[in-house]
N, C-alpha and C positions, 0 to 999 in steps of 0.2 A: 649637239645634234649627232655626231660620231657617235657619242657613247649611247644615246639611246637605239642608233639604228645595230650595233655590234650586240645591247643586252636585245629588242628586236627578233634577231636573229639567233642569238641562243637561245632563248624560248621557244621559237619555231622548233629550231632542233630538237631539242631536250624534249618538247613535247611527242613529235614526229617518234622520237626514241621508245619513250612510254607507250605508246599506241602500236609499235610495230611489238612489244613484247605480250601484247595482250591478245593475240590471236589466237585462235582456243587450235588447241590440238586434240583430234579424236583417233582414236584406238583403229589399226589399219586391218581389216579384213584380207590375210594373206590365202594363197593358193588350197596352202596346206589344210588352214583351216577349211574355205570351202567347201574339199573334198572330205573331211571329216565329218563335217554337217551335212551332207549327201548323205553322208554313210549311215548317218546315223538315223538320218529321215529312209533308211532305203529299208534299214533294221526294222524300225518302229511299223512300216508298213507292211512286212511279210508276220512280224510279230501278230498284226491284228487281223491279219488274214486279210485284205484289202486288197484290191483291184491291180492290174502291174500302174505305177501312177510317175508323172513325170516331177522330177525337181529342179526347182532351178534356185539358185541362190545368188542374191544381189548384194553388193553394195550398199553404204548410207546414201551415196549418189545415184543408185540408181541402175546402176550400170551390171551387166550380169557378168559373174563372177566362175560360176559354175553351173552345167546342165547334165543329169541324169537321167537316163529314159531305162523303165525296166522291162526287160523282154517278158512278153506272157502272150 
């Protein structure tokens, strides 16, 4: 009865092990970038002659990351 509830509990473990390494990791949306992609959405808008227009750029969460307003 020991020896089942010790292998039991390895298994729990070892599994719990496997499952915490399969968490997916996604690519992190930093500052730098943000204001880059502003930049380049601010470019692309005076490029096409278009309205002064506001940017905002989020996260895969959701969350806003960066906001541009352009004077006009």
């Amino acid at each position: 009865m020991r020896i089942l509830s010790s292998l039991t509990v390895a298994a729990v473990c070892l599994g719990t092990a496997f499952a915490a390494g399969a968490v997916e990791q996604r690519p992190m949306l930093t500052d730098e970038m943000a204001i880059a992609m502003a930049d380049a959405c601010e470019a692309e808008a005076i490029a096409q002659g278009w309205r002064p227009v506001n940017i905002a750029i989020f996260d895969a969460g959701g969350n806003l990351k960066h906001f541009k307003r352009m004077d006009g």
